[in-house]
N, C-alpha and C positions, 0 to 999 in steps of 0.2 A: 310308803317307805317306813321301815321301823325305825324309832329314835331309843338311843339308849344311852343311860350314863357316861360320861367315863373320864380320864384323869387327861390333858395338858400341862404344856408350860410353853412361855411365851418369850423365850427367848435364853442364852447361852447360862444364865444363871441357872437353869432350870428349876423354877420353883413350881410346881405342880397343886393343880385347881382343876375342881371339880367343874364338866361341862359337859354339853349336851348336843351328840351330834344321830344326822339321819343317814341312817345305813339301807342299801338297795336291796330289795327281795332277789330271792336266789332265782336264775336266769336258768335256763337250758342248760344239764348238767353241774349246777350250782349247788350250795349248800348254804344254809343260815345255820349258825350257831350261837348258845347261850354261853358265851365266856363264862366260865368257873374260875380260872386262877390263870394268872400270867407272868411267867419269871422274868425276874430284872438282871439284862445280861449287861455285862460291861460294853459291852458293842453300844447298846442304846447309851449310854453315858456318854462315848465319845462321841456320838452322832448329833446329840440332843446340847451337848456344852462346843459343837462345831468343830472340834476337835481334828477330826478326819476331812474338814470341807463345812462349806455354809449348809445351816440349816434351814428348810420354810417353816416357817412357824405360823399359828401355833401347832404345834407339833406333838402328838400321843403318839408314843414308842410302842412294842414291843413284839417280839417276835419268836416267844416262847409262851403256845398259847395253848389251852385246854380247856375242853367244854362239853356241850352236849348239844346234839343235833336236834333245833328246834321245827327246821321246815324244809324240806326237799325240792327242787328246781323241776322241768319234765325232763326225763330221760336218766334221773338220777339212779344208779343202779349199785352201787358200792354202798350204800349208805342209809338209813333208815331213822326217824323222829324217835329220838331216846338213844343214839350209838355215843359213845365217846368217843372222838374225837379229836385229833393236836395236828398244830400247823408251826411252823417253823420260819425259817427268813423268805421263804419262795413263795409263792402265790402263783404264778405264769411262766409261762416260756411258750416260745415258739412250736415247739411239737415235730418239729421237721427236720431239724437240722442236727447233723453228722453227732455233736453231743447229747441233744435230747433222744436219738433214737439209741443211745448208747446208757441211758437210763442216772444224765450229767447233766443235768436241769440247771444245775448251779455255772454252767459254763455256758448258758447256748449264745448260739449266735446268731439267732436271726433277732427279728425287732419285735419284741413282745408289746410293746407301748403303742406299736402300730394295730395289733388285735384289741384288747381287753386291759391295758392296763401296765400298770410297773411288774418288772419282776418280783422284785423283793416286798415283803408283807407290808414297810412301810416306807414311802417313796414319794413320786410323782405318778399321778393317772395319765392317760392317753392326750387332758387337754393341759397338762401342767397342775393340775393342781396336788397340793400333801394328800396322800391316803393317812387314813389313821391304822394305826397297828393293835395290839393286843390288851392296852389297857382299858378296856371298855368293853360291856358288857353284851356284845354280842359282836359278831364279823359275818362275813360271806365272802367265800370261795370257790372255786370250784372242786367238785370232788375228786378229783385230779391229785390237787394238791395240799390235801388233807391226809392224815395219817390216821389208824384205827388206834386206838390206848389199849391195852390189854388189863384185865379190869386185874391181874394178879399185882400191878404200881400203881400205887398209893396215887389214888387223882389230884392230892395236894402238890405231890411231888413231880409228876409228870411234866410240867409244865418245860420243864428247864431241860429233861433229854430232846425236846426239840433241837437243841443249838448245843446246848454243855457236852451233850451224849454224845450226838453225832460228829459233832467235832471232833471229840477224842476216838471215839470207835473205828470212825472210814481211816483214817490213818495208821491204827492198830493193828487195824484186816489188813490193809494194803501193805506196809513194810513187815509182816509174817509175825507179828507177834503171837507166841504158841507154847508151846511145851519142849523145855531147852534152849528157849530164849530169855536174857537179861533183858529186862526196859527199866529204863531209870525213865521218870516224871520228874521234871523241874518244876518245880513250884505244886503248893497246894490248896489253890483258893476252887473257885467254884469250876475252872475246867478241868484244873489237876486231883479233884480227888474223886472225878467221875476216871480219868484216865487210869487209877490206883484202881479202881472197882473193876474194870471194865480189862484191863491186863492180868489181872489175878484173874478172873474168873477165864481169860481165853488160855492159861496156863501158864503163862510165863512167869518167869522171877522178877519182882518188881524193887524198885530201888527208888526213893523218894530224895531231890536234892533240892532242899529248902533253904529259905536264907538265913532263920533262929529251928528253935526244938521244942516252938511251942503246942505245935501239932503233930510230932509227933506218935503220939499215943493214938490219936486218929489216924493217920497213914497208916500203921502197923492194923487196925482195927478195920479197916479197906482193904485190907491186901497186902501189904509192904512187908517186907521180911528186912531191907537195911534201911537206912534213915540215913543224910548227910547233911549236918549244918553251915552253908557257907559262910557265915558270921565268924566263924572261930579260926583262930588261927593257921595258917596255910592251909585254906578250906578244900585246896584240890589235893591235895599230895598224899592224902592217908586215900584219897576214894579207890579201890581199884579198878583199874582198867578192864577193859572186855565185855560194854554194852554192846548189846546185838543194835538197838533202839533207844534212842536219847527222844523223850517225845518232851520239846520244851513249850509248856503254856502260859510264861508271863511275857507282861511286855515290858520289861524294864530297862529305860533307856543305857546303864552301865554294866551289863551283864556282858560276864568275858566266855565269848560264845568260842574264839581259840582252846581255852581250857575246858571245857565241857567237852567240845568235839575229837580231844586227847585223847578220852574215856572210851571214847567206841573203840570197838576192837577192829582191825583192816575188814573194807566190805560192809562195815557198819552207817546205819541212816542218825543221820540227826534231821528231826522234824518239828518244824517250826508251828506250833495253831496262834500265839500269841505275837499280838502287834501293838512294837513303841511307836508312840507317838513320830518319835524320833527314828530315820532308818538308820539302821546298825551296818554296820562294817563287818563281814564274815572273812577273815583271814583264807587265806586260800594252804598256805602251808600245811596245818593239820588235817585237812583232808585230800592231799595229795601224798602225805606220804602212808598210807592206809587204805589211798583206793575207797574212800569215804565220801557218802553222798551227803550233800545240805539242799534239803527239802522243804514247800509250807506244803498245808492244807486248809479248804474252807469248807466247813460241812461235808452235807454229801447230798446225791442225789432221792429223792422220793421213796424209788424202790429199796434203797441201802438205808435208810431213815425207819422204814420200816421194819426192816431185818434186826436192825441198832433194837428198836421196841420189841419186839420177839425176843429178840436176846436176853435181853435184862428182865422181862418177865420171866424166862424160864431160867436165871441166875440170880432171882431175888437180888437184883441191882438197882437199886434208887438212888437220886441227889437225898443230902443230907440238907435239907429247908428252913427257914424262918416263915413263917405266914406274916404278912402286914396287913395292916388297911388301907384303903386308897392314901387316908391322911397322910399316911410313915412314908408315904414314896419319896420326897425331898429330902428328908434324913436318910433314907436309902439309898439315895448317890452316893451321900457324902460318906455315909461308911462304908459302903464297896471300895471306894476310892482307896479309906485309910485300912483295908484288908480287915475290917471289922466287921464280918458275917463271915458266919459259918452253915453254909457252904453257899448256899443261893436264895436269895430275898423271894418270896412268892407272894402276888397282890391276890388276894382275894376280896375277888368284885362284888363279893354279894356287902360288902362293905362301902359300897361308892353310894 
């Protein structure tokens, strides 16, 4: 079994230490990889400080992973020693059932813990115990659930369209964002100014509703043609109305999701990827008199993950990066937390 670096923390405070755990040789249809760089997604913040549910600890996050394919399983046939390589929140699913053969991996429903292990990259395995996730300097997969990197995105940058991308993309595709469609983007931290990238380039008109104008200059340099600062004075009343798509990515427990959902034009989606701690209240008023949907989304499936990567290769689309070292990951909660990275924190392992 291969042993390889890599970063923990041992409990809600998350303070992150170097340690050394043994990772399994790739199995029938498997793949081993040498982690190159791993993005620090807000998801692993709330997971790791318990946030969303207890944690088992010690616990190594991460689920926005990049690398290169160091040794092949038998029957491995998508894949080859030297391919790059990204893996995202899934690892497994059942294969069989009504969502997986629907290319909804993220949804299935049979028991994958009963074949091979947890669904999600980092979890519980088949006899309870944590898997460890992307901070560390190698994984194993099956090649299943492995994505190809297109060597046209930056391999520093890749890391984070595992979960940042995809998130914002599958819900873009799916409510028709296009050519003669408004989308406004709420917020613009590390989900919302891949969703500013990634709606400009599908055609639409994009509209950024931020809380200050300190980014600004960035949104417009992504794509954004208007800017709206909710910080200032009657922050909704000058915006105009007649989004096709409100795609909202924070989670912030006082966000007045009635006013926002005003903006859509009748027929219009408001689309949630961002989750408060806190469950919010959606008024049912404004989108009954519009005939207006209120939607979420979580990723997407394998096959749409992939399509997400092809796209942005051939629309010169990347997260805009910090590279860290193993050491900066503790500092790296805490400034995600206070909206202090621009855009997405990336570990790079050859640092551990």
């Amino acid at each position: 079994m291969p042993e390889v670096l890599a970063y923990a923390c041992d409990d809600t405070r998350t303070t992150f230490h170097r340690t050394r755990i043994s990772l399994r040789e790739p199995g029938p249809g498997e793949i081993h990889f040498e982690v190159k760089y791993a993005g620090i997604c807000h998801s692993d913040i709330h997971t790791a400080r318990g946030e969303w549910g207890p944690a088992k600890y010690p616990l190594i996050p991460g689920h926005e992973i990049a690398g290169i394919v160091a040794k092949v399983g038998q029957g491995v046939t998508k894949y080859e020693v030297g391919d790059k390589v990204g893996v995202g929140c899934m690892v497994n699913s059942c294969g069989t059932c009504q969502m997986c053969r629907a290319d909804l991996e993220q949804f299935c429903e049979g028991d994958p813990a009963g074949l091979s292990g947890t669904l999600w990259t980092y979890g519980d395995d088949a006899d309870g115990n944590p898997t460890a996730g992307g901070y560390a300097q190698g994984f194993t997969v099956s090649e299943d659930f492995a994505c190809r990197i297109p060597d046209e995105i930056p391999f520093e940058a890749a890391a984070p369209l595992l979960c940042a991308g995809i998130t914002t993309y599958s819900p873009l595709k799916r409510w028709g964002a296009g050519p003669g469609k408004r989308v406004a983007v709420v917020g613009m931290g590390g989900l919302g100014h891949m969703g500013v990238q990634i709606a400009a380039a599908l055609g639409a008109e994009v509209a950024v509703i931020s809380h200050g104008r300190s980014k600004e200059e960035d949104a417009k340099r992504f794509g954004a043609t208007e800017f709206y600062a909710t910080s200032e004075a009657e922050p909704y009343a000058d915006l105009p109305a007649g989004f096709d798509i409100i795609l909202c990515t924070v989670g912030a427990d006082n966000l007045d999701y009635g006013s926002l959902i005003d903006l859509l034009r009748p027929m219009g989606a408001f689309v949630d990827v961002g989750l408060p701690e806190k469950q919010p209240l959606i008024p049912l008023m404004p989108l009954l008199r519009g005939n207006r949907a209120a939607a979420g989304s979580m990723i997407g499936g394998i096959a749409e993950t992939q399509e997400m990567l092809d796209f942005c290769a051939a629309h010169g689309i990347a997260p805009q990066v910090e590279v860290i070292s193993g050491e900066e990951i503790t500092e790296a909660y805490n400034r995600v937390v206070d909206s202090k990275v621009r855009y997405r924190y990336v570990i790079d392992t050859s640092t551990f």
